[in-house]
N, C-alpha and C positions, 0 to 999 in steps of 0.2 A: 678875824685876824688869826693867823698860824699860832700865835704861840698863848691864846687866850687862854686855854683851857687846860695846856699844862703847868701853867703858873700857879692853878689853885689845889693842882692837885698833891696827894700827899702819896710818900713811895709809894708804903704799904699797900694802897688804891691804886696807883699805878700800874704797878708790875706784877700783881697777882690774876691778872687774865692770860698773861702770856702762856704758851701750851708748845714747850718742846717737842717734835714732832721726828726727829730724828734722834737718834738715840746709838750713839756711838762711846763705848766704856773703854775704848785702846786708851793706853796711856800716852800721852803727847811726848813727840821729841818732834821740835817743832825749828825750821830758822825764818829767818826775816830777811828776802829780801826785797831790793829797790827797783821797780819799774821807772818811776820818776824816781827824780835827787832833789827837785826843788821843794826842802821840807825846812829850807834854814834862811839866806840871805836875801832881800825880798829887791834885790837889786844886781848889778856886776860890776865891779870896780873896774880901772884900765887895767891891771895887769891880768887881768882873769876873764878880757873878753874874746877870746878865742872862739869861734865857734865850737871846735871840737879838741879831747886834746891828743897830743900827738907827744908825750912824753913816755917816760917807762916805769918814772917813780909812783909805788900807791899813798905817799903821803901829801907829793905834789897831788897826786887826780885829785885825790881827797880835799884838798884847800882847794883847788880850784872847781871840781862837781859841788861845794858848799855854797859858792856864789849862782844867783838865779841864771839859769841858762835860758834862751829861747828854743832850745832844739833839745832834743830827748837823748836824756847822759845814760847809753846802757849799750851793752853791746849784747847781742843775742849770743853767739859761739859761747860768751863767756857763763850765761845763763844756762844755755843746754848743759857743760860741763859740770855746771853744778847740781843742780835736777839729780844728773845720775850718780854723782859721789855724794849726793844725801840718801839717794836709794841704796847704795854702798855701804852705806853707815849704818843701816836700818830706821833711818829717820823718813817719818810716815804725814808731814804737816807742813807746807810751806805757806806763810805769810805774806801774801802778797803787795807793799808800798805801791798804793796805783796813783795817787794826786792826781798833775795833770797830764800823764802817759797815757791816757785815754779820751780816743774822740767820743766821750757821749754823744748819744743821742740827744739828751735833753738838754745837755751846755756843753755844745763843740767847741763855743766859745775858750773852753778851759785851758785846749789841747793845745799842748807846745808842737811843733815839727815833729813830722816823726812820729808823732803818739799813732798806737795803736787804736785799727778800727774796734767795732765793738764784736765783728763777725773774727775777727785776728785773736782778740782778746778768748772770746768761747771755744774755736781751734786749740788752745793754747792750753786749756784748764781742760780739756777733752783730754788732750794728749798726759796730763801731770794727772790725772785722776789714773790714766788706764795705766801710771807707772807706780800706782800705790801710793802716792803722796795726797794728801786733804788741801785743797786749794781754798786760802782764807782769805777774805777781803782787809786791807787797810785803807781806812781814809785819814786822817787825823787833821779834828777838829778843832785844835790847841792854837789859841795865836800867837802862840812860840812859833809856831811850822806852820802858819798861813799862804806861805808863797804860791802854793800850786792851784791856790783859787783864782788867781789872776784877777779881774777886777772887783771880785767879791770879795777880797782880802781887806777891803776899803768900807765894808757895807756888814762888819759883824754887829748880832745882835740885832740886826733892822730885817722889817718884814721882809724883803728881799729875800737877805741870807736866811730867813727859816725857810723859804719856799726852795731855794736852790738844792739847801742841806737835806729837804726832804727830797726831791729829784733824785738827787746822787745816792743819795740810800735805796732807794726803791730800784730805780733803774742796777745799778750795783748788783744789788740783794737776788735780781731777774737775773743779770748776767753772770753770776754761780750757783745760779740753780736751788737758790734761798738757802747758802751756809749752813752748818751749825754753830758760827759765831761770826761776830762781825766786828773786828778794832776799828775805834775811833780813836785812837792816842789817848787826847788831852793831858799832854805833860809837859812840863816846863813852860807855862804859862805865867811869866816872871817878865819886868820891864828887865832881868837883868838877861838874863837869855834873849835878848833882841836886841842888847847896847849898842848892834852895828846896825839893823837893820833903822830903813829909812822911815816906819811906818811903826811904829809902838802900840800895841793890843793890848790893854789887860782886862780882863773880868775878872770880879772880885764880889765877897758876899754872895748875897740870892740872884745878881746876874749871873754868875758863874753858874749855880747850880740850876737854874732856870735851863740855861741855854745845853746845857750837862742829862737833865730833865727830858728835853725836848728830843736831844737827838737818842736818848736810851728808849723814849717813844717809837720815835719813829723805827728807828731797829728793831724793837720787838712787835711793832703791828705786822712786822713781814714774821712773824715765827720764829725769831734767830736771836740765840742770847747776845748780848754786849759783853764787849771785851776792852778794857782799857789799862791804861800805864797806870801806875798807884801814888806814884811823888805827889797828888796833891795833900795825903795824906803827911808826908815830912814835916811839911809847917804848919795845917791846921789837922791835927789829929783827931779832938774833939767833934769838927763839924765833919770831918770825914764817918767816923763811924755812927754821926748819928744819922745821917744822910745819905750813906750809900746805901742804895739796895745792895740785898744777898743774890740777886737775880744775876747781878755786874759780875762776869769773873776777872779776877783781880792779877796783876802782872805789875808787882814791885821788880827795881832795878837793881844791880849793884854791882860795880865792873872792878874793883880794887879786890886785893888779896888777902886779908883780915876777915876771922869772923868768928873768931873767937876771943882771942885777945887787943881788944884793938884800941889802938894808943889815939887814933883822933875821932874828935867826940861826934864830929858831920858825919863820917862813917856808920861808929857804932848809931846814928839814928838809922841810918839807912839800912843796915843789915838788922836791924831790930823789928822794923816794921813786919818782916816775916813774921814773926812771933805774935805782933800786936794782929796780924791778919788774922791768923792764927786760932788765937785766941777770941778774937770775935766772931769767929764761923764764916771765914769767905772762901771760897773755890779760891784758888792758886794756880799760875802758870809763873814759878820764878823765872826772872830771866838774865843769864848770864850774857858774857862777851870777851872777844878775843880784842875788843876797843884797845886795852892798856898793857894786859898782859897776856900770857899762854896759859895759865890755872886757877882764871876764874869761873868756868864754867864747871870745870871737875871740883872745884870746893865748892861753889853755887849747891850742887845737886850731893854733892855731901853733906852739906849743912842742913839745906830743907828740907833732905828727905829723914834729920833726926828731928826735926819741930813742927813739922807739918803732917797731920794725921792724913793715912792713906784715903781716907774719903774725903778729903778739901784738894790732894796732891793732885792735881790733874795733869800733870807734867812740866816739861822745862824748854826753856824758846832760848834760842842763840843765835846772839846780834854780833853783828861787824861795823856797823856802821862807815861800808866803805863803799864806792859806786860798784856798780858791775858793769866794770871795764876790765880791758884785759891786764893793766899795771897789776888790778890788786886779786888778780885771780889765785895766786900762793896764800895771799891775807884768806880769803873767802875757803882755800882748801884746810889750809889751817884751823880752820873753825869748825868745819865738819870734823875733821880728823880727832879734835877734841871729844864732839858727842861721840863717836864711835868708844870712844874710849871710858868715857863719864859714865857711858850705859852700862860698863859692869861692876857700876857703884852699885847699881841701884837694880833689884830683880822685880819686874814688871808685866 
C-alpha cells in the first residue's frame, strides 16, 4: 500500500535524507499565477455556464472563472504581458497554478479543453527561465481546491488518490526540470470554505497530517523542498509547530491593511503567525495581495522584513487572485506595479 510506510514515520526520520541539490541564495520576489482556475467550485451553476466569458468586468470574470469550467479559463496575450512587466518590476519567480491546464501524461484524464500539452508546457518554462524568471510548480492538494482533480476529487485519502498524487508529483517535478521548490497549497481545508460546493472534503487529526506526510514525501524523494500555505496553523497552532518539519518552507497569508494596530482579533491572529513562524525557526515566503486592497503588499513586506530574521526571510509572493483573462489584466498589472515599488522597502 502507498501510504503504509509513511504513516509510521516520524518527521524528524522523514525529512532528514532529503539533499538540496540546487542552491540558489536570490532573494524571492515571487507572483502567483493561474494556468487553471478550477481551484474553488466543484460544479457550475445556470448563470455561470458560459462556456467562455465574453464580458469586460474583472469582478464578473472573477465570480464566474470561480465556478468549475470544462474548458481552460486563461488567455495567453494576457500571460505574455505579464511575464514581461514582472521582468519590468525586477521580479525573478513565477508560481505557476497548473491543476487541470495540463494534459499529463500520466492522467490525461485530468485535462479540461484546452489544457496544455506537456511538450507546450516545457516550450513555455524554456522561454520564462531564458527571461530571468524561476518557473515553480503549483498543485494544491487542500480539499478546499479539489476541483481540478476531476474524478479523483471523489477518491481522497484512498489508495487511488496516493497513486495518482504521486504520478502528478513526479511526472510535474520531470517537467521543470526538478525545481527547487514545489507548492502543494493545503489551505483552507474547512467544511466552511466549501459551503457551496457539491462535494465536502475534510481531513482532520492524523488523516490530515498523514496525507500532508505523504505528499511532503513524495516531493522530496524528487530533491525539491516543499512549499505550502501556513493557515493550517490559525486554528491548530499547537499540532502545527509540533508537526511541521523545518524542511517545509512556509507561506502565511494576509491580504487586509492592519499590522500593527489592529482592532479585530481574526486578523491580529493572522498577522501574528509571522512572528509565531518566526519564532519557531521556519523559512518564510510572506505572502501579500492586491485581492482587497492597493497596500497590502508594501506593508506585507514592511512588516516582515522587521520580525523576520534575514536568514528565515527568503522572500515575498503576490497574489491576485483573479483569472488571467483580459477583464482583469489592469487588476494583475496593478500587482506587479506594487512589487516594483515594495522592493525599495527592502534592500536585498
Amino acid at each position: 500500500m502507498a501510504s503504509v510506510g509513511i504513516a509510521s514515520a516520524m518527521p524528524s526520520e522523514m525529512f532528514a535524507r532529503m539533499e538540496i541539490k540546487k542552491h540558489n541564495n536570490e532573494f524571492i520576489w515571487a507572483n502567483l499565477l493561474h494556468l487553471s482556475y478550477n481551484m474553488w467550485e466543484d460544479h457550475t451553476p445556470p448563470p455561470y455556464q458560459d462556456t467562455v466569458f465574453t464580458g469586460d468586468d474583472c469582478r464578473e470574470a472573477y465570480l464566474w472563472a470561480h465556478k468549475y469550467h470544462p474548458n481552460l479559463t486563461f488567455d495567453k496575450e494576457v500571460w505574455d504581458q505579464l511575464l514581461s512587466k514582472m521582468v519590468d518590476a525586477g521580479m525573478n519567480m513565477l508560481i505557476i497554478d497548473l491543476g487541470d491546464g495540463v494534459k499529463y501524461d500520466s492522467h490525461p484524464e485530468i485535462a479540461v479543453k484546452g489544457a496544455w500539452s506537456t511538450s507546450q508546457l516545457k516550450k513555455e518554462l524554456k522561454k520564462i527561465r531564458e527571461m530571468g524568471l524561476e518557473p515553480i510548480p503549483k498543485l494544491n492538494f487542500s480539499t478546499g481546491h479539489k476541483a481540478w482533480l476531476g474524478p479523483y476529487q471523489r477518491m481522497i485519502s484512498s489508495e487511488k488518490y496516493y497513486t495518482v498524487c504521486k504520478n502528478l508529483i513526479e511526472e510535474v517535478s520531470n517537467l521543470f526540470d526538478t525545481p527547487r521548490f514545489f507548492h502543494l497549497g493545503m489551505d483552507e481545508e474547512t467544511a466552511g470554505h466549501q459551503q457551496t460546493h457539491e462535494n465536502v472534503v475534510v481531513r482532520q487529526g492524523n488523516l490530515w497530517w498523514h496525507d500532508f506526510y505523504y505528499l511532503v514525501d513524495m516531493v522530496e524523494k524528487q530533491n525539491i523542498r516543499s512549499w505550502i500555505w501556513s493557515d493550517y496553523a490559525w486554528d491548530h497552532p499547537d499540532l502545527f509547530f509540533e508537526k511541521m518539519p523545518k524542511s517545509v518552507l512556509q507561506s502565511n497569508w494576509y491580504y487586509s491593511t492592519q499590522f500593527e494596530k489592529i482592532d479585530n482579533p481574526i486578523n491580529e491572529k493572522y498577522v501574528r503567525l509571522y512572528d509565531q513562524l518566526e519564532a519557531h525557526g521556519y523559512d518564510q515566503v510572506p505572502t501579500g495581495s492586491n485581492h482587497s486592497n492597493d497596500i497590502n503588499f508594501g506593508k506585507t513586506v514592511e512588516y516582515c522584513s522587521k520580525v523576520i530574521s534575514p536568514d528565515r526571510l527568503k522572500g515575498f509572493m503576490q497574489t491576485v487572485w483573479r483569472p488571467t483573462l483580459t477583464p482583469c489584466l489592469s487588476r494583475h498589472l496593478e500587482a506587479i506595479g506594487q512589487v516594483a515599488n515594495a522592493k525599495t522597502l527592502i534592500k536585498k
